[in-house]
Backbone as CSV, one residue per row, in Angstrom:
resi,resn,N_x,N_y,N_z,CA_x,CA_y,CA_z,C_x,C_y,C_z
1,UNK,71.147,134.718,153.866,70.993,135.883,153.039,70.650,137.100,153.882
2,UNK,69.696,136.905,155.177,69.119,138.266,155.751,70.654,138.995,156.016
3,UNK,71.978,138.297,156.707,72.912,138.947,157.203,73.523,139.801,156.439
4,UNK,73.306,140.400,155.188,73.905,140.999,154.116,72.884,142.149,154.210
5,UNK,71.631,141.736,154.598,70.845,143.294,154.413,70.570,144.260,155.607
6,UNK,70.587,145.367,155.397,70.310,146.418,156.633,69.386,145.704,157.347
7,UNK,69.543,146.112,158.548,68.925,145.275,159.877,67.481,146.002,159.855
8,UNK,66.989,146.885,159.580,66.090,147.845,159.849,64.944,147.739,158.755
9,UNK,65.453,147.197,157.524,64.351,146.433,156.625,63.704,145.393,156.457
10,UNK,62.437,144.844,156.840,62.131,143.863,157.424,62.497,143.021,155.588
11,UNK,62.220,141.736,155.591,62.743,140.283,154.981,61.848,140.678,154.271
12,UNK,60.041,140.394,154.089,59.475,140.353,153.403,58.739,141.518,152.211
13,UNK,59.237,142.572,152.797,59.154,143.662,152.324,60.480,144.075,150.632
14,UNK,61.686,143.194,150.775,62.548,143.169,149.994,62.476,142.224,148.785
15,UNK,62.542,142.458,147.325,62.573,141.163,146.569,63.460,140.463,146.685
16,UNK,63.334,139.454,145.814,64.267,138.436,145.833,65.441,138.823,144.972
17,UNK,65.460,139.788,143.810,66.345,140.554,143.095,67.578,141.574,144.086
18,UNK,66.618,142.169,144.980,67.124,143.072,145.452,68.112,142.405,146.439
19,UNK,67.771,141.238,147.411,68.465,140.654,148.100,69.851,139.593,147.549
20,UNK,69.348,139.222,146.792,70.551,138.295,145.782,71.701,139.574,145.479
21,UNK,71.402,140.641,145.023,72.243,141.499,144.605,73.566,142.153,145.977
22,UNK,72.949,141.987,147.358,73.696,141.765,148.213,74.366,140.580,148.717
23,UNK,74.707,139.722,147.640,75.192,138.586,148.198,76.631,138.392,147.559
24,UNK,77.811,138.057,147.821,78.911,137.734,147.353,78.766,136.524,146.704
25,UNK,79.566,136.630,145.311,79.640,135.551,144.181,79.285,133.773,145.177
26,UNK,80.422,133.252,146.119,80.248,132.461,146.441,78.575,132.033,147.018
27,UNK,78.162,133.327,147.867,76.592,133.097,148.697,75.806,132.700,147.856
28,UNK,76.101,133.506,146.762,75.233,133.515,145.324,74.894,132.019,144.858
29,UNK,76.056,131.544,144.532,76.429,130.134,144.121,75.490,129.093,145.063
30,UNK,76.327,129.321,146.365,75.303,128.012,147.422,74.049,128.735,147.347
31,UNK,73.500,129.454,147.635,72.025,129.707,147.490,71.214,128.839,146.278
32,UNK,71.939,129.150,144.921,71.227,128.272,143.825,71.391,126.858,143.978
33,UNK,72.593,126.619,144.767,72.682,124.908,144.912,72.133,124.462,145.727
34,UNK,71.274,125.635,147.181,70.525,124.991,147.971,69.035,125.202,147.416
35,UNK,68.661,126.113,146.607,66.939,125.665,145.945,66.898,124.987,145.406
36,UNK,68.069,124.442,144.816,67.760,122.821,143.933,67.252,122.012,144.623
37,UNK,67.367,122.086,145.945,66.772,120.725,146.673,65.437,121.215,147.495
38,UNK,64.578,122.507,146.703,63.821,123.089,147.134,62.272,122.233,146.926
39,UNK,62.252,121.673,146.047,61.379,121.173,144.911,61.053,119.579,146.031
40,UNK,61.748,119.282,146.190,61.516,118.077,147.095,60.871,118.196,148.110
41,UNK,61.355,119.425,148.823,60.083,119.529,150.336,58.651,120.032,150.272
42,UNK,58.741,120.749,148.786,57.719,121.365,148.676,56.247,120.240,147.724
43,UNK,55.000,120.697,148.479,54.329,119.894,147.255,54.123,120.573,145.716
44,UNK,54.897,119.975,144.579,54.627,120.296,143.463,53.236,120.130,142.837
45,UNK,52.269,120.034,143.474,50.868,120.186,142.425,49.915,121.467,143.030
46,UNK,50.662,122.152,144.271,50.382,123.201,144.294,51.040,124.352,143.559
47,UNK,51.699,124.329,142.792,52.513,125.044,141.921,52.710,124.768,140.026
48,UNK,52.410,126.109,139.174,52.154,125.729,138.049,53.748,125.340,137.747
49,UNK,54.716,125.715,138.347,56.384,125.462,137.608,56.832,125.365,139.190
50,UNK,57.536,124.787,138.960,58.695,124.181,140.211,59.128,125.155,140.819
51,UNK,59.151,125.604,141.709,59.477,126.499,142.814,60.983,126.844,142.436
52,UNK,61.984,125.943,142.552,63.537,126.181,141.843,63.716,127.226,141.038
53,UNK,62.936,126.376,139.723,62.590,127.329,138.707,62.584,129.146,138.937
54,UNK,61.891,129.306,139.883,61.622,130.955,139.655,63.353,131.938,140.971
55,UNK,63.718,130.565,141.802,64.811,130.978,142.024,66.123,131.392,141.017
56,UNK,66.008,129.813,140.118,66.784,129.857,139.496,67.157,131.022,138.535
57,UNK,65.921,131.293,138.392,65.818,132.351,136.816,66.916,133.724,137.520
58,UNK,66.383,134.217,138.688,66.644,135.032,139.843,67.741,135.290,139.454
59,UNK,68.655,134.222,140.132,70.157,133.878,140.020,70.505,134.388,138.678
60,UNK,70.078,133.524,137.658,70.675,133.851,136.512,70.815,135.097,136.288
61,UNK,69.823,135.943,136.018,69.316,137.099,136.008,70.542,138.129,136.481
62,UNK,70.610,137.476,137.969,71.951,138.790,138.730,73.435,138.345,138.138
63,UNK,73.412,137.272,138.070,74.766,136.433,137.335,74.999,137.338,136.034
64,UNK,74.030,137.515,135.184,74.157,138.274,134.122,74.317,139.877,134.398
65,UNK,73.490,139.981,135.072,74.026,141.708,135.806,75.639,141.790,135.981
66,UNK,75.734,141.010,136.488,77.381,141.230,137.188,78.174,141.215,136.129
67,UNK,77.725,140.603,135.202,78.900,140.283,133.909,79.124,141.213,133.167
68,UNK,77.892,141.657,132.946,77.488,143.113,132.432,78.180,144.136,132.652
69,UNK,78.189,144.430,134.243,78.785,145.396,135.081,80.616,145.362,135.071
70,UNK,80.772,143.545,134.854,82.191,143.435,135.290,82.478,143.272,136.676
71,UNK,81.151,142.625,137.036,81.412,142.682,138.357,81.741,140.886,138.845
72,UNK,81.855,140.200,138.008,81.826,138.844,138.215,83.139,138.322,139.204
């Protein structure tokens, strides 16, 4: 994902909205199919909802932007 954003803005300083929105449909896609397997490395009882979860929503979220826009 960083290779899509200006070099000069550091990573953590950007949301996760803002960065998804630079990503082409396909990046988009594997990105959500790689936090699915996010939940496994992570320990879930440090977390009130599954880590996926708040990616996922993310995704959806810009997925619906685009449709909106016509940008799908």
């Amino acid at each position: 994902m960083a290779r899509a954003l200006p070099h000069e803005q550091a990573m953590e300083s950007i949301a996760l909205e803002v960065q998804l929105q630079h990503l082409d449909r396909e990046e988009l896609l594997d990105f959500w199919e790689e936090s699915q397997f996010l939940d496994q490395y992570l320990d879930a009882s440090t977390f009130s909802c599954a880590p996926s979860l708040h990616y996922e929503q993310a995704i959806v979220l810009e997925l619906q932007r685009r449709a909106t826009l016509g940008r799908l």
